[in-house]
N, CA and C of each residue as an Amber inpcrd file, in Angstrom:
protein
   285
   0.8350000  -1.1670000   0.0000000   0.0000000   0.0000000   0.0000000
   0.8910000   1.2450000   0.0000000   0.6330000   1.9990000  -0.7830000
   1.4170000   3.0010000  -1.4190000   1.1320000   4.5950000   0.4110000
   2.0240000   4.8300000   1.0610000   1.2770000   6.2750000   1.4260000
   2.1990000   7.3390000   1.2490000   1.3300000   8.2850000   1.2140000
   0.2360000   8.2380000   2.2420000  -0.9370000   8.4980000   1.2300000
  -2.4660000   7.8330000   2.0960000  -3.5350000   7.8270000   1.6010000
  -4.2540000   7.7360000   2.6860000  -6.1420000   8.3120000   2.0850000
  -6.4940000   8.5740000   3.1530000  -8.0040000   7.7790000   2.9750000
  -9.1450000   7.5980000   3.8600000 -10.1130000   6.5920000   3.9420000
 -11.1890000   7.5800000   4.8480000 -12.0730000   7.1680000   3.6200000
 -13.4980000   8.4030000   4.1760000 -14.3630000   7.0760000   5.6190000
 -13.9310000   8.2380000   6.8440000 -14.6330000   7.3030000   7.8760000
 -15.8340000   7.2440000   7.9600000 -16.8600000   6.3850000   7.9270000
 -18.6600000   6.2650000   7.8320000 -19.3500000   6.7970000   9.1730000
 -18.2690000   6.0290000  10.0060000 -18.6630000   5.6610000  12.0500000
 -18.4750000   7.4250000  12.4170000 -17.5330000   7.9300000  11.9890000
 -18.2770000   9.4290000  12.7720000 -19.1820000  10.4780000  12.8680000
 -19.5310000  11.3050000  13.8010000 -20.8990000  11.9140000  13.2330000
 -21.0900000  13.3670000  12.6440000 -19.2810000  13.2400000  12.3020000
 -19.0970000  14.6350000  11.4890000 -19.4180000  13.9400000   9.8550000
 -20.2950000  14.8440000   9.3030000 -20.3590000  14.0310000   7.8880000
 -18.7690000  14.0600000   6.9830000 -17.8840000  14.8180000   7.0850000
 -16.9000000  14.5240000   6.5330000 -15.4130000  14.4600000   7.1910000
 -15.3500000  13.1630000   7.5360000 -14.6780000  12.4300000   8.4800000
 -13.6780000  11.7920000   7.4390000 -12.1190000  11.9220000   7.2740000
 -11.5790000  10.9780000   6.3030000 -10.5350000  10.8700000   7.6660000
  -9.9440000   9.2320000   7.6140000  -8.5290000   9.2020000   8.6730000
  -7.1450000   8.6930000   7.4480000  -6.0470000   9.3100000   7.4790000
  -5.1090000  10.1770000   6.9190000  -4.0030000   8.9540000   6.8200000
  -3.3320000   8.0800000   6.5480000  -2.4640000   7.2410000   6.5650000
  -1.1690000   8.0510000   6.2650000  -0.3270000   8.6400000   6.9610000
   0.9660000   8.7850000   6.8280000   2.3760000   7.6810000   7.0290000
   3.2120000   7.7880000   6.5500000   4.2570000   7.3310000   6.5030000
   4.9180000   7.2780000   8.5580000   5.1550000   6.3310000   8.6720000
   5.0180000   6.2570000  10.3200000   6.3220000   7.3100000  10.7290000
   7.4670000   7.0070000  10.1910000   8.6420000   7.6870000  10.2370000
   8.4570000   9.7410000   9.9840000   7.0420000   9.5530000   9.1790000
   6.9990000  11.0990000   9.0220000   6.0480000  11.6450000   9.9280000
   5.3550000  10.8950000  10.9100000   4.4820000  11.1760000  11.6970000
   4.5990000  12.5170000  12.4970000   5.6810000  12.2730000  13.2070000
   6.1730000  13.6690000  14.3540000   6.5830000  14.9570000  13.4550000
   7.0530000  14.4440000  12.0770000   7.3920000  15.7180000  11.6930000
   6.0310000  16.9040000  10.8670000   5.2450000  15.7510000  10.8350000
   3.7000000  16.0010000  10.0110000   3.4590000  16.9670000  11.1700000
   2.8810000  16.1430000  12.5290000   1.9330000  16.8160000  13.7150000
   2.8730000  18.4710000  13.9700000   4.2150000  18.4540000  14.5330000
   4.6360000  19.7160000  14.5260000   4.6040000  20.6740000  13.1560000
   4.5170000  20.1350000  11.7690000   4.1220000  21.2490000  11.5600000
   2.5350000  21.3890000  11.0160000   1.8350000  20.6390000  11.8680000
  -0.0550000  21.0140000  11.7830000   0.2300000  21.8640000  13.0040000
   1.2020000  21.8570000  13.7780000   1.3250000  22.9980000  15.2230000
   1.6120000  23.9230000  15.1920000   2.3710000  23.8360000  14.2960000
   2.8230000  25.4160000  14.0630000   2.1010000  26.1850000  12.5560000
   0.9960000  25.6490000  11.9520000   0.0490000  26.3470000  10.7500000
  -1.5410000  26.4050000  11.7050000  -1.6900000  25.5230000  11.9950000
  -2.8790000  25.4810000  12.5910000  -3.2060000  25.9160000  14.4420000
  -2.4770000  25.3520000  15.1100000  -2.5500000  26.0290000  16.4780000
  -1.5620000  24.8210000  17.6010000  -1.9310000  25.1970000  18.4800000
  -1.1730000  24.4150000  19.4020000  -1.5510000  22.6970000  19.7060000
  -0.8180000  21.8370000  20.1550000  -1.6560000  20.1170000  20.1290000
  -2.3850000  19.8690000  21.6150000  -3.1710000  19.9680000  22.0090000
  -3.7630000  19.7220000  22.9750000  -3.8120000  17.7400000  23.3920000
  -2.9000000  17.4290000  24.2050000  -2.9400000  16.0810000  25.0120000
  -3.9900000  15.8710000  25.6300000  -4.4950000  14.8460000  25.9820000
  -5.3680000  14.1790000  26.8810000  -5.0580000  13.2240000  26.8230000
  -3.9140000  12.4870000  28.4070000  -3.4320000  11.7300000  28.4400000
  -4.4990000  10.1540000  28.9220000  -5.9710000  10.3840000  29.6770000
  -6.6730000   9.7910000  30.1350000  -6.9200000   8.6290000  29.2200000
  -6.7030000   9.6390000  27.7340000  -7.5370000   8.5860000  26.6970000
  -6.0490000   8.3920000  25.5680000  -5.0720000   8.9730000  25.6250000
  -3.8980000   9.1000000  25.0140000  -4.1950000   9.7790000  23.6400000
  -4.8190000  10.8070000  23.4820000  -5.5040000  11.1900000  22.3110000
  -4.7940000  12.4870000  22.2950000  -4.1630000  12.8470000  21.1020000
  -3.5400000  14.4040000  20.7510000  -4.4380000  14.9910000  19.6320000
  -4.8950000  16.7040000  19.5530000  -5.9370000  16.5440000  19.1020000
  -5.4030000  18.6460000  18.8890000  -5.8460000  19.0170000  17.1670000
  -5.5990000  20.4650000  17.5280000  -7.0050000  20.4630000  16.6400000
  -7.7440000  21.4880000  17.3530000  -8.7050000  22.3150000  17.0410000
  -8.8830000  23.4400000  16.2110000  -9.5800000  23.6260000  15.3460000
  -9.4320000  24.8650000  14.3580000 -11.5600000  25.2090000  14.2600000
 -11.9430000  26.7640000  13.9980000 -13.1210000  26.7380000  13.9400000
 -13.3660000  25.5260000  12.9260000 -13.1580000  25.5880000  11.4640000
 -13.4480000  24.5980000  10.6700000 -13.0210000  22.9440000  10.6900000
 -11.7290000  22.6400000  11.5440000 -11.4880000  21.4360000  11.3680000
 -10.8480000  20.6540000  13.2660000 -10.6850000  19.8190000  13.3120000
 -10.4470000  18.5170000  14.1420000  -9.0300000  18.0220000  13.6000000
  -8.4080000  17.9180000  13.9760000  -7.0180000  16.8040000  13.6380000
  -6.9430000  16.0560000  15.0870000  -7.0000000  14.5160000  14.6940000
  -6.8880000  14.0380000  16.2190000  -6.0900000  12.8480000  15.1270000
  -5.0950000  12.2970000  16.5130000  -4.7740000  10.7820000  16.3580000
  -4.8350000  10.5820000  18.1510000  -4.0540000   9.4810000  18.1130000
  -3.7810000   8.5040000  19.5210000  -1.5940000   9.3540000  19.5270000
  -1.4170000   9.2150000  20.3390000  -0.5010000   9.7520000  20.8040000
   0.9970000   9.1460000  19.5540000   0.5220000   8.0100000  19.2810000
   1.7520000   7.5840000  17.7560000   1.2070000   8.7070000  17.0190000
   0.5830000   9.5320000  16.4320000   0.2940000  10.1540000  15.5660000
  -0.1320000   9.3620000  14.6620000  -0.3620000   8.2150000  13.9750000
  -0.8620000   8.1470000  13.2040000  -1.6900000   6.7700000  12.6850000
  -2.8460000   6.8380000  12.3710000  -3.1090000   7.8830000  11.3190000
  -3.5880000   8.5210000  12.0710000  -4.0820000   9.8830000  11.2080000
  -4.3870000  11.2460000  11.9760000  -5.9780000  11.1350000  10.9120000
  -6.9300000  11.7270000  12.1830000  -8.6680000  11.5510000  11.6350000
  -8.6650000  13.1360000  11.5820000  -9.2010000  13.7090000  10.2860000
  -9.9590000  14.9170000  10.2820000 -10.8180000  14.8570000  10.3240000
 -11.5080000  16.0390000  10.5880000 -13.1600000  16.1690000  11.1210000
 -13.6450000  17.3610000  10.2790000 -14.1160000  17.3040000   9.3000000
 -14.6570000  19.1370000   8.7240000 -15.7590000  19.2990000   9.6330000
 -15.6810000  20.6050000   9.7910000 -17.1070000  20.7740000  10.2220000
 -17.1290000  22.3970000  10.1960000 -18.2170000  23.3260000  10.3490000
 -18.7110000  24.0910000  10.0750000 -18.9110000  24.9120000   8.3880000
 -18.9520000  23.4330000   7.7750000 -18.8620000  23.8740000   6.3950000
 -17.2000000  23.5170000   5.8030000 -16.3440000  23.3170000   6.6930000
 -14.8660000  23.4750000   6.1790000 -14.3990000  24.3330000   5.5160000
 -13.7090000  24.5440000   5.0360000 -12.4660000  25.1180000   4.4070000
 -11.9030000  24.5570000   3.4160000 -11.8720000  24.7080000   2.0150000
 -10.9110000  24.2970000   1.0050000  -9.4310000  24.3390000   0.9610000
  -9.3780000  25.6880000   1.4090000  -7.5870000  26.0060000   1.2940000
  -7.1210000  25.7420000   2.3500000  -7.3760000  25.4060000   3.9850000
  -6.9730000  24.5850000   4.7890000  -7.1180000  23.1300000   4.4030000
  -7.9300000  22.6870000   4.2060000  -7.8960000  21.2770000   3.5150000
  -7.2490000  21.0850000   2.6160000  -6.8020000  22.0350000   1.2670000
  -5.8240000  21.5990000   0.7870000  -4.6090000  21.8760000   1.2180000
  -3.9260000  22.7210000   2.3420000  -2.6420000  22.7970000   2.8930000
  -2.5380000  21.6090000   3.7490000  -3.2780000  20.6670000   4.7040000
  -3.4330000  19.8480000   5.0020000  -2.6840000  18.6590000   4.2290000
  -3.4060000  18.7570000   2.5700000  -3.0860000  17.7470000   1.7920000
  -1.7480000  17.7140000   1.2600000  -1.4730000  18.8190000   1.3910000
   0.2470000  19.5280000   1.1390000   1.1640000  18.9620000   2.0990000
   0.5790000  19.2100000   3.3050000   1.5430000  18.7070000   4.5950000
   1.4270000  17.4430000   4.8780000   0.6370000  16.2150000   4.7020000
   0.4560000  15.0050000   4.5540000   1.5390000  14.1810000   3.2770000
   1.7720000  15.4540000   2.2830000   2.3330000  14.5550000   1.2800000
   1.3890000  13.9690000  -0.0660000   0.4390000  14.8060000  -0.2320000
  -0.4070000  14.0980000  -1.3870000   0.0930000  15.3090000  -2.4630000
  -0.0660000  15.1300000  -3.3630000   0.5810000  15.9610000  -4.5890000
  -0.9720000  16.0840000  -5.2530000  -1.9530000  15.4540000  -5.3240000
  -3.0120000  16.1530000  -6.0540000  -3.8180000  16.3660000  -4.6670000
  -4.6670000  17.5600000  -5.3770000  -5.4190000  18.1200000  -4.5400000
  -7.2440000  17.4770000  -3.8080000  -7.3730000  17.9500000  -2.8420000
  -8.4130000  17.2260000  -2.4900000  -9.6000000  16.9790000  -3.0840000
 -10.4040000  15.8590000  -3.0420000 -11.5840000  15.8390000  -4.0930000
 -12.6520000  15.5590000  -3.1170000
């Protein structure tokens, strides 16, 4: 399996839910820089879940980073979603 690639999740109750398959080795370097474009990583060690918040989007994984689940929601964002797709490593743009 070629990555990174990503898989539209059904089970969440954001309607556009995809979780993100990165390259495991590029994991830490992915999340710091979703930290430093998007905002700070908020831990919650109870559940081991790292998670940054944006009005339009969700980035969560489990503390390996990956894969990493987006969440659109309030309508999303195109050009965050496609810088997203930039910083993941996909060369065509989101569909």
């Amino acid at each position: 399996m070629k990555l990174p690639f990503r898989k539209r999740d059904y089970s969440c109750l954001t309607r556009l839910t995809y979780k993100y398959f990165v390259e495991p080795d590029r994991a830490a370097a992915i999340w710091d820089r979703l930290a430093s474009e998007l905002g700070p990583i908020q831990r919650i060690p109870a559940v081991r879940v790292q998670q940054i918040s944006t009005p339009q989007l969700i980035v969560r994984a489990t503390f390996d980073g990956n894969p990493i689940t987006v969440m659109q929601r309030n309508g999303g964002d195109d050009a965050q979603l496609a810088r997203l797709h930039a910083i993941f490593g996909f060369e065509e743009p989101p569909a």
